[in-house]
C-alpha positions in Angstrom: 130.2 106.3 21.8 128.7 106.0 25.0 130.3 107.0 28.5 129.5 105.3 31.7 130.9 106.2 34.8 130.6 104.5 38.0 128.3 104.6 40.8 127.7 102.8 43.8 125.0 100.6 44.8 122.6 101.8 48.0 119.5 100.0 48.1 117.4 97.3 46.0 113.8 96.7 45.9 112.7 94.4 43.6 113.8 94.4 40.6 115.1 98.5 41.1 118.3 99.7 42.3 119.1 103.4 44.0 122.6 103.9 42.5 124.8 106.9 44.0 126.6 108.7 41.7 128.4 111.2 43.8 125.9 112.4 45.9 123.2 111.9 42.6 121.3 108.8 43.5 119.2 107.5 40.4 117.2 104.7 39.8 118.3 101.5 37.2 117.3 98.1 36.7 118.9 95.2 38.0 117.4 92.8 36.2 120.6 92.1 34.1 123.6 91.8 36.8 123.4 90.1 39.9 124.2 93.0 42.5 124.3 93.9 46.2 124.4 97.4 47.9 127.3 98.4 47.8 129.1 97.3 44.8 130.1 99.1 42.0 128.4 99.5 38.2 128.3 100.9 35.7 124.9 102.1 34.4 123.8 102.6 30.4 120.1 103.2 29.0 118.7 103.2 32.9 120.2 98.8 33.7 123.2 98.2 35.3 125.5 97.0 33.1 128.2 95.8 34.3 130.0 95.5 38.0 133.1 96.7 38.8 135.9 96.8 41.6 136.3 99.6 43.7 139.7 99.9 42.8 138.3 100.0 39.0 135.6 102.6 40.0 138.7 104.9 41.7 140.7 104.9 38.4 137.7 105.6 36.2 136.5 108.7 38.9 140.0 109.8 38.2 140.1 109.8 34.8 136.8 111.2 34.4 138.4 114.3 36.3 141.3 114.3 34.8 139.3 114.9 31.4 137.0 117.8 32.5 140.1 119.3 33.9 141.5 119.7 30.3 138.4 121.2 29.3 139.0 124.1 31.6 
């Protein structure tokens, strides 16, 4: 089972997008979803995978923290 967690679109060039993932920016292709900087995706394998609402990309933030928390 794979994980994704969101991140937030800064900057496309070409095909490439700089995605922030809390202060991590990486770089995935954009070749499969139609995005702009500053939306929301979700990332797998390097491609964006998916978009997602802010509000969507809040919840799964805090989940994500609410997890590691437990693992404490």
């Amino acid at each position: 089972m794979c994980v994704a967690i969101p991140g937030k679109v800064i900057h496309i060039e070409g095909g490439d997008a700089s995605v922030d993932f809390s202060g991590n920016v990486v770089k995935a292709k954009a070749g499969l979803v139609n995005v702009q900087p500053g939306d929301f995706v979700l990332v797998h394998a390097g491609c964006i995978i998916q978009k997602v609402s802010a509000g969507e990309a809040d919840e799964m933030k805090e989940l994500m923290e609410e997890l590691e928390s437990l693992q404490s």
